[in-house]
C-alpha positions in Angstrom: 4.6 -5.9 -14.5 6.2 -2.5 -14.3 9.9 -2.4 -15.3 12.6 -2.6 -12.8 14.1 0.9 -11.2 17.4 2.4 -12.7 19.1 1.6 -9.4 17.9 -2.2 -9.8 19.2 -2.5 -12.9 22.1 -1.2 -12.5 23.1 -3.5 -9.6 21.9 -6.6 -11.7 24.3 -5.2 -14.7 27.4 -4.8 -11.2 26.4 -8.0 -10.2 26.5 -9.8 -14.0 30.9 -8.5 -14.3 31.2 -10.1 -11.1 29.5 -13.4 -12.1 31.4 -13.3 -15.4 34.7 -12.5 -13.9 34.7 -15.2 -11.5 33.3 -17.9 -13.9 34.7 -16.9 -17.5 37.6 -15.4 -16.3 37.4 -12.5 -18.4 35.2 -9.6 -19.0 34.4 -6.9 -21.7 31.5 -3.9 -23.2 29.9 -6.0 -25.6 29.3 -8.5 -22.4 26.6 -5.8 -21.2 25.8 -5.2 -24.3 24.3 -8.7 -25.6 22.8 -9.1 -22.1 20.9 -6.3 -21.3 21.1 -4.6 -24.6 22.3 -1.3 -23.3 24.1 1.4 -25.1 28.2 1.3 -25.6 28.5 4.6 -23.6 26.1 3.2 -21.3 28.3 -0.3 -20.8 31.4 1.7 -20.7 30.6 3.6 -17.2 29.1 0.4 -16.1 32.1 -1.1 -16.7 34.2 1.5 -15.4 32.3 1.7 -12.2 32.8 -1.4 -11.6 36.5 -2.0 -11.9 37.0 1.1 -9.6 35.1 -0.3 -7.0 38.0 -4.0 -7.2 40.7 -3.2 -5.0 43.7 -2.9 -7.2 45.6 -5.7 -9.3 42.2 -8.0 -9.4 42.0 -7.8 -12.7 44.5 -7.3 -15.8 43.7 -5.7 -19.1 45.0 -7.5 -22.2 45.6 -5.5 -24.8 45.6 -7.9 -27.9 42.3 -9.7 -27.0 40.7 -6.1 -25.8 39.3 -7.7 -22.8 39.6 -7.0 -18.8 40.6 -10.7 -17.3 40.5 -11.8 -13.8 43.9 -12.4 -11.7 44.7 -15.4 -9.7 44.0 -13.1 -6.9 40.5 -12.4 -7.9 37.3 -12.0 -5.2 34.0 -11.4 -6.6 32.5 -8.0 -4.8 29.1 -9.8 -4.2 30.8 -13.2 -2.5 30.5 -16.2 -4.5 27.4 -16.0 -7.3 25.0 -18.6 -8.0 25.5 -21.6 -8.9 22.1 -22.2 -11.2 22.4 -18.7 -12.7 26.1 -20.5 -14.2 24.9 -23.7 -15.0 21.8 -21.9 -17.1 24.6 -19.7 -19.3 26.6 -22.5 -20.0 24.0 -24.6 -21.4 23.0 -21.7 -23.2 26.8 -21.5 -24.7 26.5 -25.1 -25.1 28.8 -26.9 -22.5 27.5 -30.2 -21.3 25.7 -29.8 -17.5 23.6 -32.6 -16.7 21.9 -33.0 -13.3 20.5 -35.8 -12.0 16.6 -35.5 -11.5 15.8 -35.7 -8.3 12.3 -38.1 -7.0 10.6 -35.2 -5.4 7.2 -36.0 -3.3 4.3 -33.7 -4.4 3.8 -30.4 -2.1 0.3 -29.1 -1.6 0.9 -25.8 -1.5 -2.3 -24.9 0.0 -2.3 -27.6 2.4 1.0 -25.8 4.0 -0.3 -22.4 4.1 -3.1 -24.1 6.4 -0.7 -25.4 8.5 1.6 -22.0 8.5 -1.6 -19.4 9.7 -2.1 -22.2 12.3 1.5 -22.5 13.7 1.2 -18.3 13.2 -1.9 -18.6 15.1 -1.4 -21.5 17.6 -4.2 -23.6 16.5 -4.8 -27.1 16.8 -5.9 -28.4 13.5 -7.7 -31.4 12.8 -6.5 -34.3 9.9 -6.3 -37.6 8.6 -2.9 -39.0 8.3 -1.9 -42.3 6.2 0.9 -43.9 7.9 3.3 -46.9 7.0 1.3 -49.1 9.3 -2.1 -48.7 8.4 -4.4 -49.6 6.3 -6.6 -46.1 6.2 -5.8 -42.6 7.4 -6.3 -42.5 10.9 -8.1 -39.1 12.6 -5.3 -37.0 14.3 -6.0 -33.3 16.5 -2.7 -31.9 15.8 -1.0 -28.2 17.1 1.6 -27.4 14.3 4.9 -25.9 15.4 7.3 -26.0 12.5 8.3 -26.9 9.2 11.3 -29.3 8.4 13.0 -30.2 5.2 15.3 -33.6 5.3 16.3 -32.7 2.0 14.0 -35.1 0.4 10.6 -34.5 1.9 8.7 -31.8 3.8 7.4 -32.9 7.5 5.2 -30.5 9.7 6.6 -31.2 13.6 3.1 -31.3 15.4 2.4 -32.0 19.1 -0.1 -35.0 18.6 -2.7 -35.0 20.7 -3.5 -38.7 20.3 -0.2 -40.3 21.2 0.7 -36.8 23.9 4.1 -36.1 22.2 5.8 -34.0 19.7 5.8 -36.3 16.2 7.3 -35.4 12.7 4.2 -35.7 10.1 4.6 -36.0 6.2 2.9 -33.1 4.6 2.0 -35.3 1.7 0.3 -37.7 3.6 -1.7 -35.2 5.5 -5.5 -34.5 4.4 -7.5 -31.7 5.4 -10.6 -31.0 5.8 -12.7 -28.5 3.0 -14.0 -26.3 5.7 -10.7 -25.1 7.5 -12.9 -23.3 10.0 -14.5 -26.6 11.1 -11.0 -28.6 11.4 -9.2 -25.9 13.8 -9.3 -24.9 17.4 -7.7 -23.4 19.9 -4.2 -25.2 20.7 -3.5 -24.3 24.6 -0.8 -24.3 26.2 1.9 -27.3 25.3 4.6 -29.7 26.8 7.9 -28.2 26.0 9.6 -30.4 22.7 12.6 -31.2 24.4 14.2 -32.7 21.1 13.5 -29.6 19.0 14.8 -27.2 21.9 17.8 -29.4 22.3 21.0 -29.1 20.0 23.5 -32.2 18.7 27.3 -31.9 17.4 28.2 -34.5 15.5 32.1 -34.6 14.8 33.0 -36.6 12.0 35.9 -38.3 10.5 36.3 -40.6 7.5 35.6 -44.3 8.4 38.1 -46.5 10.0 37.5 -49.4 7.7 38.7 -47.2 4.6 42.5 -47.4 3.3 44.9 -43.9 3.9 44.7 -43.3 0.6 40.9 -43.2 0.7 40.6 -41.6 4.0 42.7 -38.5 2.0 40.1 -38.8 -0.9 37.2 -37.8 1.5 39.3 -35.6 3.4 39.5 -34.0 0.2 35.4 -34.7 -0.6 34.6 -33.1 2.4 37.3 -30.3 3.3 38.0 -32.0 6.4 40.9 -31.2 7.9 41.5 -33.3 11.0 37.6 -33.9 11.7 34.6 -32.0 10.7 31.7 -30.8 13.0 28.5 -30.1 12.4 24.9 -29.2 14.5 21.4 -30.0 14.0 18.5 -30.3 16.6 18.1 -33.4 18.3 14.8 -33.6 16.8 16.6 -33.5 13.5 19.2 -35.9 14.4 18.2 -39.4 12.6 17.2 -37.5 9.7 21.2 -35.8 9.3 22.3 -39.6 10.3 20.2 -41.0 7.1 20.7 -38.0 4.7 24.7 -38.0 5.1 24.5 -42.0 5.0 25.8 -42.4 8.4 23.5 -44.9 9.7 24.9 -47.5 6.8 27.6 -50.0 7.5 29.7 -48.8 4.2 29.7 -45.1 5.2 32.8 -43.2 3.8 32.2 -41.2 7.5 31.7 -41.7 10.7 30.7 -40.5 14.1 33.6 -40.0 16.4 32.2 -37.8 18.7 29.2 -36.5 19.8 28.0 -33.9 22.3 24.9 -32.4 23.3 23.0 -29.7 24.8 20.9 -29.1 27.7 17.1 -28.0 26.2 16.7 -24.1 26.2 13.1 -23.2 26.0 13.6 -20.1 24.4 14.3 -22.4 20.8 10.9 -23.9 21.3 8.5 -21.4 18.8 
């Protein structure tokens, strides 16, 4: 792996006093030079160059600790920085950061790169797929169109050629056949998806059945202020509902209003 350019470098290095000043407050040579064991001289302009490029009075130098430290008025140059990139240093300094694992399902890889090259190639690809209902995988002809993420799971959003209609299909319960060129043909033209071409706002608010004092904690949870709206495609609609916890009786939100738009063909890949 050949070694990164100067000019690559030397933006990570920019970008590293802009992390540092916006998470440690406070900034100095020896910084740059325990991370990316560069020279004094060399962490000097780097450091230099970078305070002349903060507009004036984002930082302050204090004299007795020898450090440059950020002002209440501070902006990172590069917007807001990574959160992992934070969380990994501080463990590394030794602050407590503990993140709940999450229950991922397993993604074949391979098996969505198949399914890519023939939404990129509108093909109609034939699989078995294991539903809820059924005892054994059930033969499906398929025309991939998209890939969706619910935040837990990754579907493919076919036009099924068994039931006629678009349908959202669990990647990990999708199997392929070996011989790709055997399982694929040519899709035609298809039905416009009407749900994936059509867009919902859902404005929300916190729930009527909370307390005030409550109803300011998620204001506060949420940075509403008044209601908050947000827009997904109607085809992605009862997944938002389940992932936000909307659909359950105890929700700390609620739908208050909800509008929607007329399908536009154009959205439909």
């Amino acid at each position: 792996m050949s070694s990164p350019t100067p000019r690559y470098a030397y933006e990570a290095r920019q970008r590293f006093l802009d992390g540092l000043l916006f998470w440690e407050g406070r900034v100095n040579r020896r910084d740059l030079i325990d991370t990316f064991r560069v020279s004094q001289p060399q962490a000097a302009l780097d450091l230099k160059a970078y305070l002349a490029a903060l507009p004036p009075g984002q930082v302050i130098y204090d004299t007795r600790q020898r450090r440059y430290e950020a002002a209440a008025t501070f902006e990172p140059l590069f917007g807001l920085p990574a959160l992992e990139s934070w969380l990994e240093r501080s463990r590394q300094a030794g602050v407590a950061v503990e993140v709940l694992p999450t229950l991922d399902r397993p993604l074949d890889v391979g098996l969505m790169a198949r399914l890519y090259r023939a939404i990129r190639d509108r093909k109609t690809v034939h699989v078995a797929y294991q539903t809820m209902r059924r005892a054994t995988a059930e033969d499906r002809s398929i025309t991939p169109t998209a890939f969706v993420s619910d935040g837990q799971r990754w579907h493919v959003r076919a036009y099924c050629h068994l039931r006629e209609d678009f349908r959202d299909f669990v990647l990990s319960r999708i199997g392929m056949a070996p011989n790709q060129a055997r399982s694929e043909s040519e899709a035609g033209d298809l039905p416009l998806d009407t749900d994936w071409c059509s867009w919902v706002t859902l404005t929300l608010a916190p729930a009527a059945h909370l307390e005030e004092n409550q109803k300011r904690a998620v204001c506060w949870d949420y940075g509403i202020n008044g209601e908050l709206s947000v827009t997904v495609r109607r085809a992605l609609e009862f997944y938002a509902m389940r992932r936000w916890g909307l659909d359950r009786p105890e929700s700390r939100l609620s739908v208050v209003w909800r509008t929607e738009s007329a399908p536009n063909p154009e959205d439909q890949a």
